[in-house]
N, C-alpha and C positions, 0 to 999 in steps of 0.2 A: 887353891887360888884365893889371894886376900883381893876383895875388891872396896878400895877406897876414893871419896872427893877427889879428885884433879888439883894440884896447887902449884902456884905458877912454873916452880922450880922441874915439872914435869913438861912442860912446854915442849921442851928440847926432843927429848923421849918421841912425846906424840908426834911430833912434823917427822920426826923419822920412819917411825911404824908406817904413816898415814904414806908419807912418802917411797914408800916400800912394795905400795901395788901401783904406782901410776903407772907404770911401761907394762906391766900386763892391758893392758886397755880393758879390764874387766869390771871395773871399781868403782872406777870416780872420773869425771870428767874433766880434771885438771891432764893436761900436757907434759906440762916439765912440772919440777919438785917445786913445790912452796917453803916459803922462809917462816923460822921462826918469828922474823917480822910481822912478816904479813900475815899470820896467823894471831898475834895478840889481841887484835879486839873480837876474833872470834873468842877466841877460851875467854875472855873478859865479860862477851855474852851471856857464858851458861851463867845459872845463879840457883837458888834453894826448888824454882817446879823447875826449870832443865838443866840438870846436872850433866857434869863431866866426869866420869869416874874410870880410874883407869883401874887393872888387876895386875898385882904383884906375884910371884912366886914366890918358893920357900925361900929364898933367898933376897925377896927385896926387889929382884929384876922387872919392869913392868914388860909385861907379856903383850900387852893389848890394853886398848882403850873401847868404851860407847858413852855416846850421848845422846840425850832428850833437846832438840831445838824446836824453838817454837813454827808452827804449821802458818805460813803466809802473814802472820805478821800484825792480823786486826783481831780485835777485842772478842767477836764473835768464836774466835779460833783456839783461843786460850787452854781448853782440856783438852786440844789435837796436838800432840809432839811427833816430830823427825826424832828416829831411832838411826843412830850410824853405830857399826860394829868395825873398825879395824884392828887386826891381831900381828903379830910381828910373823915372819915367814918361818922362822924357827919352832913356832909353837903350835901352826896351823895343823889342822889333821888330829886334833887330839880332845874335841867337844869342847874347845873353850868359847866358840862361837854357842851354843847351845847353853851353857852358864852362866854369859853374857846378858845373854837375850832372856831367860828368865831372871833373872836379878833385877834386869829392868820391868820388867813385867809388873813383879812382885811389889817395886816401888811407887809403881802407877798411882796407888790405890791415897798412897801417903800424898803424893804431889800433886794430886788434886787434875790426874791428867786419865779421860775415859776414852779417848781414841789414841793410837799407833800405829802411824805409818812411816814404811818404808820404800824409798824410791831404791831399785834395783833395776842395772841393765837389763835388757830380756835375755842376754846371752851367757848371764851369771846363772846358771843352773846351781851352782852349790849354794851361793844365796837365796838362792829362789826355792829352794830344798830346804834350807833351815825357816826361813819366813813360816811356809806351808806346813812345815811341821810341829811347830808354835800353834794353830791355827790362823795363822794369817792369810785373808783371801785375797785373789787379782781383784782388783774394783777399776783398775784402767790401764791404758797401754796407750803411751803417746810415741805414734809408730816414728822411726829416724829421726828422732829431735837432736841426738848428739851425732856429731860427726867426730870422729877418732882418727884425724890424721886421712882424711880418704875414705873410712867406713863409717855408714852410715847406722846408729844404735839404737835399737828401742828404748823407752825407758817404762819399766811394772811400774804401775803402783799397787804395793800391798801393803791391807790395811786392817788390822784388827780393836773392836770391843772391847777396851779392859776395866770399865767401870759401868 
């Protein structure tokens, strides 16, 4: 796994991957698939404390994407970043969520970011598997806030330490 910066010309790639778990209802709380439109001033978001970095194979193919976005948005919050991990369906099953997740870890220290959390459905047990085995702990559960089409979804928060 090569993992490098996101550049715009990756765009396309990410809305795809990202787009590649919405109909599991496991994921994300979008519905239907997002545009690369609508997706541009997110990736324009990230910047040098929250990066976008996708990982490549031997070959160049990008595998998956994570990013660092900023926690609620005020000044106080600045060293808390959102951790999102999406992997392409071809690649899953194979610890690239687990390389992902320490690579960001690892960068923490550099971008000046000492909490990480990640929001996870309650009913993503594999996420919620890898979080905890990071050490990442439950710090809340905001019981039914998503509704998926008629079902009603927890959402974890897990949140760990890293500076």
């Amino acid at each position: 796994m090569k993992l490098r910066l996101a550049k715009r010309e990756d765009l396309e790639r990410i809305v795809d991957i990202y787009n590649t778990t919405i109909a599991s209802r496991m994921v994300t709380a979008d519905l239907a698939p997002v545009t690369y439109e609508a997706r541009g001033k997110w990736f324009d978001d990230h910047n040098e404390q929250y990066p976008l970095w996708v990982a490549e194979d031997a070959s160049g193919v990008i595998t998956s994407w994570i990013s660092l976005q900023p926690f609620y948005g005020r000044e106080a919050y600045k060293h808390t970043a959102e951790v999102s991990i999406y992997i392409d369906p071809a690649f899953r099953g194979g610890g690239l969520g687990k390389k992902l997740l320490q690579a960001a870890i690892d960068q923490c220290k550099e971008l000046n970011i000492q909490t990480l959390l990640g929001f996870v459905f309650g009913h993503n047990e594999p996420s919620i598997r890898l979080f905890e085995r990071f050490g990442f702990e439950r710090w809340g559960t905001l019981p039914k806030v998503a509704n998926l089409e008629g079902v009603e979804r927890d959402l974890v928060i897990l949140g760990k330490r890293v500076g």
